[in-house]
N, C-alpha and C positions, 0 to 999 in steps of 0.2 A: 433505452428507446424513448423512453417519458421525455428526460434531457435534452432527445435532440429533437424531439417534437416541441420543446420549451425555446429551444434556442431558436426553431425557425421562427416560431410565435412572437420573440420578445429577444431579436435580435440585440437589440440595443440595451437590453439591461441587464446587470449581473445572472448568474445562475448560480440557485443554490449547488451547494458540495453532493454528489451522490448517497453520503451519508445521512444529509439530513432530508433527502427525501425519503430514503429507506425509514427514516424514522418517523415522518409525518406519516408514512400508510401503515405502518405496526402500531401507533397511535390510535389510527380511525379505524383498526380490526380488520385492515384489508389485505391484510402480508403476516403470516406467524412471524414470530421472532427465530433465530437459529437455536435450533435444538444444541445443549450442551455434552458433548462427545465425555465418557469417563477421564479421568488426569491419567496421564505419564508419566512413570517412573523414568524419569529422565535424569539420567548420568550425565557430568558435565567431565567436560575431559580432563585427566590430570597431567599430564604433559604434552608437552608441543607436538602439534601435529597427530593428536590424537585424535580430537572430533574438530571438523569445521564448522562453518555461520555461513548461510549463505544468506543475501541479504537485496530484494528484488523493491527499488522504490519507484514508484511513476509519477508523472506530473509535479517535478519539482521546478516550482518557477528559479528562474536565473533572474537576474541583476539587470540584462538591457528585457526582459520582459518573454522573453522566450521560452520552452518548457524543455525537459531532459528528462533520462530516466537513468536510473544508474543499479547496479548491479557490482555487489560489496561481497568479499570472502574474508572470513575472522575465525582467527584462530580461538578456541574457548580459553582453552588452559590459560593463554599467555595473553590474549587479547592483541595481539599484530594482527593488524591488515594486511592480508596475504594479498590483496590483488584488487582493484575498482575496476570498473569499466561504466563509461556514461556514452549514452547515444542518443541521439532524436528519438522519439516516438512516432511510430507507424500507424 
């Protein structure tokens, strides 16, 4: 919400990354940091098709300037790309 009350503000000039404003207010004492969840004992798979990656990326700019998002499936064991899919963002 901040963002897009920033961008009606200051139409014309860059906006910072939603990270780094997460980090200006954990800074100034105004936002806790993310509480750290215990580790997992995580098993990586030892043959094919035993565990998958799924893999969800937003806002990757392209080349004529336009944004995507793309959604990636990875095999552990072997490391093949079992499948992409890239679309516009909604």
């Amino acid at each position: 919400m901040i963002l897009v009350q920033l961008g009606q503000l200051f139409s014309t000039e860059p906006l910072p990354k939603r990270r780094t404003v997460q980090e200006w207010f954990q800074k100034a004492g105004l936002s806790p940091g993310r509480s750290r969840s215990p580790s997992m004992n995580h098993q990586r798979g030892k043959v094919a098709h035993e565990v998958w990656q799924l893999d969800a990326k937003e806002e990757i700019r392209l080349g004529d300037g336009g944004v995507s998002v793309s959604l990636s499936m990875l095999d552990e064991a072997t490391g093949a790309v079992l499948a992409v899919a890239l679309f516009p963002p909604v």
